[in-house]
N, C-alpha and C positions, 0 to 999 in steps of 0.2 A: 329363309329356312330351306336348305336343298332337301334334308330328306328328313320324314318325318321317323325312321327309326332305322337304326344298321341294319344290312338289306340279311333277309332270312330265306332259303327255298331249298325247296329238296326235287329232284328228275326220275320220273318215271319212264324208265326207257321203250316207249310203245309210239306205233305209228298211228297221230287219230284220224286227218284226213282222208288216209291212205283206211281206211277203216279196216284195218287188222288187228285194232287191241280186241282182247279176248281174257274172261277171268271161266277157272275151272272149278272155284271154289262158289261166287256170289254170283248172284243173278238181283234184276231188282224187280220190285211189283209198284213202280211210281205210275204216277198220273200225268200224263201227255197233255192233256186238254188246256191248258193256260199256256199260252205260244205269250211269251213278252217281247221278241223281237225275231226279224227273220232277215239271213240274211242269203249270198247266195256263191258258189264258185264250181264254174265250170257249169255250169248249168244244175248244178245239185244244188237244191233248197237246202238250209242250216237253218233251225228254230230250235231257240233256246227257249224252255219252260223252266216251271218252279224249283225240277228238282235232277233236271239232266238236258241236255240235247240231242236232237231225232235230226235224220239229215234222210232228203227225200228225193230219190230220182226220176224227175218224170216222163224220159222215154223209156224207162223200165217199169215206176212201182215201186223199187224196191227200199224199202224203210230199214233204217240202224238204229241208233242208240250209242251215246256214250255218258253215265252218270256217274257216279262216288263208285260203283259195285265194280268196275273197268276202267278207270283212269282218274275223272275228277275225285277233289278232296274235298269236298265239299254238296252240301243241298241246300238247299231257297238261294236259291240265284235271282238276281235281282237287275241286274244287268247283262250286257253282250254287244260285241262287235267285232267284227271281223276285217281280214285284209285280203283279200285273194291274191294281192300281188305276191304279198312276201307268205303268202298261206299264215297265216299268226291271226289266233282267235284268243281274246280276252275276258273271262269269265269273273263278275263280281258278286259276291253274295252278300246277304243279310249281314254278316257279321264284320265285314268290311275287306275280310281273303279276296284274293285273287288267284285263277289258274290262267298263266299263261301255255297255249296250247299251239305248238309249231308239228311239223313232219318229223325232229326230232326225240320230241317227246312232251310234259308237261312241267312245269314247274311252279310251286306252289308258292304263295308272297303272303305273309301275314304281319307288313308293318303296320298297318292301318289298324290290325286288333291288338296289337299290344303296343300300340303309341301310348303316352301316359299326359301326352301332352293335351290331349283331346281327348274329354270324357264324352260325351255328346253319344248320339246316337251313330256308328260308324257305318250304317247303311250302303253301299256302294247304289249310285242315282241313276248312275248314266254311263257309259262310257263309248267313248269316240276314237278311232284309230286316223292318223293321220300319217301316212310314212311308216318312218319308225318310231314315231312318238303319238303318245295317248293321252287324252285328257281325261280325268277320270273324277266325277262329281258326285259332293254325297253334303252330310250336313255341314261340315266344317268352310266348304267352299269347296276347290278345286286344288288337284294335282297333276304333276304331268308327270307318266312314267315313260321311260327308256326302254322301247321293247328288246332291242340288241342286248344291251345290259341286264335288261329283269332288273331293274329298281327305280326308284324315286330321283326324281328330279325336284325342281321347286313345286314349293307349295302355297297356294295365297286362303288365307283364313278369313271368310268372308263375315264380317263384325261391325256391330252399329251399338255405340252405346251396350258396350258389355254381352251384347247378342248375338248369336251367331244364326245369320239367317241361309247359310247354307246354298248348294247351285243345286237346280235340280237336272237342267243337264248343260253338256258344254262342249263347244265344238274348236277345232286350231284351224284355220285359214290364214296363207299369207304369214305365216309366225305370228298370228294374232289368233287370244283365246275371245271366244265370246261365250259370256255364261247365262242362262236363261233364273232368274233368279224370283224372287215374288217383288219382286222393285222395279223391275227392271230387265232390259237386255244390258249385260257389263261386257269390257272390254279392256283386253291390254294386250302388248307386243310382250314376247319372251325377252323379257331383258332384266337387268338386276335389281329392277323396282318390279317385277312381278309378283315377288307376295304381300307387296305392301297393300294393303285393298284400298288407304283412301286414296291411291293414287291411279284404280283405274275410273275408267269412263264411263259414264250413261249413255248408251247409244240408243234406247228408246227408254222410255218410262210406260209402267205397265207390270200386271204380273203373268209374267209368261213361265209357262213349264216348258216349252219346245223348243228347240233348234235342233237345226243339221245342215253338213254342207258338201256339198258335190259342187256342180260347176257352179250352183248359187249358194247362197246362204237361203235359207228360213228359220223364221220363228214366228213362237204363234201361244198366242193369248186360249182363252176357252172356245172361241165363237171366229177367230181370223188367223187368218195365217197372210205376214207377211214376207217377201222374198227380194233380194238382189245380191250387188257382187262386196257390200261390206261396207259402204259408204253411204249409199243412198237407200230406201226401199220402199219395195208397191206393195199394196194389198193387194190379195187373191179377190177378183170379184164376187167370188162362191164365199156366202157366208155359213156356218158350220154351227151344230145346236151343242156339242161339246167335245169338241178335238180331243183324240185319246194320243195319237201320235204324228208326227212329221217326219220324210224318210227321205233324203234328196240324193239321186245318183247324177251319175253324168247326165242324161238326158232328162230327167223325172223330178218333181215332186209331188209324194206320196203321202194323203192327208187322211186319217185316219179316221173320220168321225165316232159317236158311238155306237152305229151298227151301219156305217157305211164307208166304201173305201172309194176317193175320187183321185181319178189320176191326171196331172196337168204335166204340159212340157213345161220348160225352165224361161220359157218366154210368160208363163201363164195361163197357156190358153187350154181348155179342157179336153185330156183324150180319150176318158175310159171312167167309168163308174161301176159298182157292183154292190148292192145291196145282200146282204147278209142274213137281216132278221134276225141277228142275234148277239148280246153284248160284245165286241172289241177290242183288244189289245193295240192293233198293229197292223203293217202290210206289207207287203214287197210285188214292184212289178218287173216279171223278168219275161224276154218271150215273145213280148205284147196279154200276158198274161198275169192276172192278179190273184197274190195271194195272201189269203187275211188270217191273222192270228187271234182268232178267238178266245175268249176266257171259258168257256166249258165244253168246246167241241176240236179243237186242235188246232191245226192247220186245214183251210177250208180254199179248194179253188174257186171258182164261178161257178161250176157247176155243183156246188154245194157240198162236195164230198169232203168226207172229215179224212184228210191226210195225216197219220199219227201210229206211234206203235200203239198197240194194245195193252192195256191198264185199267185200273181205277177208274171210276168218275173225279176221285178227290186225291190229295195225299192227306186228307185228313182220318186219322184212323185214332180207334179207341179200343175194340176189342176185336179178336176174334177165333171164327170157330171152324175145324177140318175135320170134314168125313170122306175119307179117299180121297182124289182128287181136286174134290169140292172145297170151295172158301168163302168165308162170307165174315165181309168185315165191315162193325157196327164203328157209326161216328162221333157218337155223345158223349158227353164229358157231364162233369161236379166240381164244382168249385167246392172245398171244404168236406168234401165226400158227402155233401147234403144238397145246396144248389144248385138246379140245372142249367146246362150249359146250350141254349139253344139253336145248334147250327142248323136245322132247317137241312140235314143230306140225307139223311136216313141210313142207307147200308147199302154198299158193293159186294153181288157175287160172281165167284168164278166157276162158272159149272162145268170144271175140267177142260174149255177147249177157248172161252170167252169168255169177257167179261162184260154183265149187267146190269143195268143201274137201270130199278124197277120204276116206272109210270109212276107208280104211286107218288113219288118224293118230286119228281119235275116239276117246277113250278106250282109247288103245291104249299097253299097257304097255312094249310095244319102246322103247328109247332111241335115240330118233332126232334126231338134229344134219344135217339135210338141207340140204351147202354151196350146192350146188347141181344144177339143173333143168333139162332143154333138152329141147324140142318136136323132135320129128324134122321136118326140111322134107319128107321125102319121102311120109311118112306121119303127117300132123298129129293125127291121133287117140294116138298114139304118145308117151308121157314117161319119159325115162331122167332117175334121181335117185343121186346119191353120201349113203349115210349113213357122216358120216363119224365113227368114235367105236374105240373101242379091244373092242367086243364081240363074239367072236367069235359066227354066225348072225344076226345085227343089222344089222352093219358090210357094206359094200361096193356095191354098183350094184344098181341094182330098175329094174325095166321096168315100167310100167302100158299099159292101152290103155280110153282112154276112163274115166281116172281110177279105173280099179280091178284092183289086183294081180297080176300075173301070174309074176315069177319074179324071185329075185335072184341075183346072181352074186360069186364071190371074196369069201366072206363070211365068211373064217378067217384069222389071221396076227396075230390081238393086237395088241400094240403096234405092228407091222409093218402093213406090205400096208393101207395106208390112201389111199384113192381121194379125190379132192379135188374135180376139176373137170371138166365133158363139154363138146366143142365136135364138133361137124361140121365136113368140110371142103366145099369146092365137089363134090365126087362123092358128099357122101353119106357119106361115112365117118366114122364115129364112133370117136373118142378120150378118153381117160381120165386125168387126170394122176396119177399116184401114187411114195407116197415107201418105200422100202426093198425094195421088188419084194414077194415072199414070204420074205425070209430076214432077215438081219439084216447085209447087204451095208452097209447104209448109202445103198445105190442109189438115183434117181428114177427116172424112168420115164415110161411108157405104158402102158395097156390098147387094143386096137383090137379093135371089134365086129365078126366074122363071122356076117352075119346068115344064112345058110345052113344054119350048124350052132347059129344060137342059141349063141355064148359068144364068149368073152371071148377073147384071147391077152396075155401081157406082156412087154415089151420092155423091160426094163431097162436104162438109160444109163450114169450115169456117177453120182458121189458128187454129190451137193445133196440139202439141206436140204428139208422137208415144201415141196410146191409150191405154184403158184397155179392158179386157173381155165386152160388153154391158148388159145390159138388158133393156125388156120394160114392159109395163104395160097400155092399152086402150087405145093405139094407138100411144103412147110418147115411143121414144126409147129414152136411156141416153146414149150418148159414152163422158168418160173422162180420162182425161189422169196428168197423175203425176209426168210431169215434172215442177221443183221447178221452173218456170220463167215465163214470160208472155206466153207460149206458156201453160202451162200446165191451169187447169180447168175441167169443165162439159158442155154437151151441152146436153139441152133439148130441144128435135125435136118431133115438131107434126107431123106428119106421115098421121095422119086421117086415120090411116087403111089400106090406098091403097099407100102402098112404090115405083109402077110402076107409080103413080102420082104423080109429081114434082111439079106443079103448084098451090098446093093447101096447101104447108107445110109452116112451120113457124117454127121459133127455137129462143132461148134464151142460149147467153154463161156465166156461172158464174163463177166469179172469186174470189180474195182476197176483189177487192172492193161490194162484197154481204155479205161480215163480215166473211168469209171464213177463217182460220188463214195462209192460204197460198195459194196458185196459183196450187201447184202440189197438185190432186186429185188421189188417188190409189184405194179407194175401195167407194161404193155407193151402195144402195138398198132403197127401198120403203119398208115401213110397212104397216100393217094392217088398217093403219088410213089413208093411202097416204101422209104418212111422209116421205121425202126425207133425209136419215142418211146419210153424208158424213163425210169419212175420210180422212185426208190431211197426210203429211208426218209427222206434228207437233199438229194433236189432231182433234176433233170433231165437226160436227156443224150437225144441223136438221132444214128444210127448208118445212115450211106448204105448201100443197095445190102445187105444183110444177109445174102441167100441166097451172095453172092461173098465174103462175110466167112468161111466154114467153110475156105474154101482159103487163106485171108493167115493169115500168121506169128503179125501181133498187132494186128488191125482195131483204129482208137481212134474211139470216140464222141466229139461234140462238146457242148460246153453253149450253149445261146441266151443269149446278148448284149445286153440290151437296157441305154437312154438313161438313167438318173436323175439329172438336174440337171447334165447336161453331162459325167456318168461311167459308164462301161460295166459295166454292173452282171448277174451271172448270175441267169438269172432261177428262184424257186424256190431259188434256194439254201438250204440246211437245213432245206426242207420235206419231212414227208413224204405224197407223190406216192400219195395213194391209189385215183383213175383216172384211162384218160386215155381220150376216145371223138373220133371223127375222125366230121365230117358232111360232105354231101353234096359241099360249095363247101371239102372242105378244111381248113375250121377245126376249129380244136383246142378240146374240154371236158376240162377240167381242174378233179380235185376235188384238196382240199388240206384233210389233218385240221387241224380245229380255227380252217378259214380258207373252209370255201362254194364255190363253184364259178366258175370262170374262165371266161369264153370269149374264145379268142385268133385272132388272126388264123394264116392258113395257117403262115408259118413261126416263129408264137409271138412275134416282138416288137411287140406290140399287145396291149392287151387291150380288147377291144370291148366286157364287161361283166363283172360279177361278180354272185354271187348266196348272199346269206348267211341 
């Protein structure tokens, strides 16, 4: 099979090397800290991470960047390698893309995602540059691409009994591929029986994840790494508790363990080690100088310094919230908008010049699902966070000041008494949305902070479904929630201002019977006109005038209208509506799963762009 689909790319005319691409529009806010490979030209460090690459000078300091926001087309990179001879760096992701990146420019290759021949998981495993050709390993087995060319060469589909046990990586030596497999070290010469698999070789048995080749070869199992010239080979004396990588240059091999880097010359014998203390990706030794690629602190020399742009702790994000300069963005997730998702990061903020990643969440056993984060405007040094999770001591609201711990609140109720989302109002008053109160009511609700006595109070509504983020707007809070059944809906609650008085509020629930196209409500906001936009799971509706809606019988929301091909078409219909944000002039942003973001005109029939 020479190639596994007709070759596709497109060229971005920008110098990356030469580090003069430049975007005037995008900037990114990615996360540095997970280095997967490092490589090196001219004395400049190259580390590829999850979601761009950072190139690092060490007789200056000086740190770049280049990600999707400035050249690549792509994030979760998965692979990397480089040539400094011909400058040509190959960039594999998740999905199985490639950017090919020269002084040139970049060009983009996506046979591997729209192959049809291979369903499989098209992951990009490894990749190895040799010359002008590359070996490039993922589940299906191995390919060899043409860097001159930009395309596909043969392909061998690595298969046992109807299985496809895939290469995890793969190096060319000598016009011989060698593939690191769970069976095995494989092996074959480029010739016209190379995609046929049963016709390559066992050259050790074993399940090895590793190889790489400079003047030697190596591979290497969890616990050993062996090396020579492709024929015979030694084991490294040094035995290893669980090899993360192997990296062999002309003089070197570089063996990764998992929080130490040992350096041997290509005879074996040991020349440099560096203890880290902290989980591992990778290494590079250039200099006489080692450097590790860490999974949460970046790029790390010996002297422990985190070499890296400035970002995130994570690229994981879920919500977030801006008050001037300030940003602070929560990590937790729902499965089914009711289960929580527990990643254990808590929140990143950016207080205008840096970015944070508070003590608290380090290495910290608490199960934390942090929905979400909000900066107090009145007191900007101030963050209230909802952990939202079923644990009782765990679960409920935390206060910090200047990103470090101070108190939590309502943090019993089990299954119950589960806090979702915080909004301030115009006065300053802080809200809480929560489902079941403390009991097993089936109630939603609110929390409102009196900050006088430091706590919490709960107000309990009416029956809905676990809610969303709130907001409010002259004295109306919304809490609604987007469960698809009679529990899901909006609740518009008069508040009159004073949330510590109960006696004087009113509320109104909408549902599918307000012309709503369903019951579960996920995203809502007010506009500039005091139009109430809702999104349901299956499309759009806008409801005049909301705060007069609590007093009418059966207020009905309307759907937007728009032209296609001379037919009046709802717009969003059967999408689900996952936000919706109002800017300055009015217009409506609009995200839609599994469809990028909209920008519409003020009364939504137009769409001015989209963004996928």
């Amino acid at each position: 099979m020479r190639k596994i689909l007709p070759f596709l790319f497109c060229i971005l005319s920008v110098q990356i090397f030469a580090q003069s691409i430049s975007s005037s529009k995008w900037s990114d806010l990615f996360s540095y800290n997970n280095v997967l490979a490092i490589r090196e030209e001219a004395g400049k460090m190259i580390a590829a991470t999850e979601n761009g690459i950072f190139f690092y000078t060490p007789s200056s300091g000086e740190i770049s960047k280049l990600s999707k926001a400035n050249g690549l087309h792509e994030v979760k990179i998965t692979a990397f390698d480089y040539n400094p001879e011909t400058k040509t760096g190959l960039v594999g992701y998740k999905n199985g893309s490639l950017d090919v990146i020269t002084p040139e420019g970049i060009t983009y290759v996506v046979d591997i995602p729209i192959a049809t021949g291979y369903t499989g998981d098209k992951k990009i495993n490894h990749i190895s540059i040799t010359g002008n050709l590359a070996v490039i390993s993922a589940g299906y087995g191995v390919s060899i691409f043409k860097l001159d060319r930009k395309e596909f060469g043969d392909s061998a589909f690595f298969m046992t009994n109807g299985v496809y046990k895939g290469a995890k990586e793969a190096v060319i030596r000598d016009d011989i591929v060698y593939a690191a497999t769970s069976t095995g070290l494989m092996a074959h010469d480029l010739s016209v029986t190379f995609p046929i698999f049963n016709t390559w070789n066992t050259v050790a048995a074993g399940n090895f994840s590793q190889v790489s080749n400079g003047n030697v070869i190596a591979y290497a199992d969890a616990n050993k790494v062996y090396y020579g010239a492709g024929t015979t080979f030694t084991a490294l004396s040094t035995s290893f508790s669980n090899i993360q990588d192997v990296v062999v240059t002309a003089e070197n091999i570089i063996v990764t363990d998992l929080n130490k880097v040992t350096v041997f010359n290509t005879a074996g014998s040991p020349v440099k080690s560096y203890n880290a203390n902290e989980n591992l990706n990778t290494a590079f030794f250039s200099q006489s100088n080692i450097y590790a690629g860490s999974k949460f602190s970046g790029m790390l020399n010996e002297a422990g310094d985190q070499l890296k742009p400035d970002g995130p702790f994570s690229n994981t994000s879920y919500k977030m919230d801006l008050q001037g300069d300030q940003i602070v963005i929560s990590t937790g997730g729902r499965e089914a908008y009711n289960n929580a998702i527990i990643r254990n990061l808590g929140y990143y903020h950016f207080d205008g010049s840096k970015w944070i990643y508070p003590e608290l969440f380090r290495n910290s056993t608490t199960p934390f699902n942090v929905l979400d984060a909000v900066i107090n405007p009145a007191k900007p040094s101030e963050i209230f966070f909802t952990n939202y999770t079923t644990s009782d001591g765990s679960k409920g609201i935390y206060r910090m000041e200047n990103d470090e711990f101070k108190k939590i609140y309502k943090s019993t109720g089990g299954s119950y008494n589960r806090v979702v989302g915080c909004t301030f109002d115009e006065n300053n008053q802080l809200f809480v949305s929560v489902w079941s109160g403390a009991d097993t009511s089936g109630k939603s609700g609110f929390y409102y902070y009196n900050p006088n006595v430091d706590e919490f109070n709960l107000a309990s509504v009416t029956n809905l479904g676990v809610p969303q983020k709130p907001f409010t707007r002259d004295g109306i809070l919304y809490i609604f929630s987007p469960f698809f059944d009679s529990r899901g809906g909006i609740i518009v609650y008069n508040y009159n201002k004073t949330p510590s008085i109960l006696g004087d509020d009113s509320f109104k629930v909408l549902r599918k019977g307000n012309n709503f196209p369903a019951d579960g409500v996920v995203s809502a906001i007010l506009d500039k006109n005091d139009d109430l936009w809702v999104g349901t799971r299956i499309g759009i509706r806008v409801l005049q005038n909301p705060a007069e809606a609590i007093n009418e019988t059966n207020p009905q929301a309307e759907p937007i209208i728009i032209e296609e091909n001379g037919v009046g078409e709802e717009l969003f219909r059967d999408s689900n509506i996952l936000q919706i944000e109002v800017d300055s002039g009015n217009q409506k942003w609009v995200s839609i799963d599994d469809g990028g973001v909209f920008y519409l005109s003020s009364n939504g029939e137009k769409t001015l762009a989209q963004f996928t």
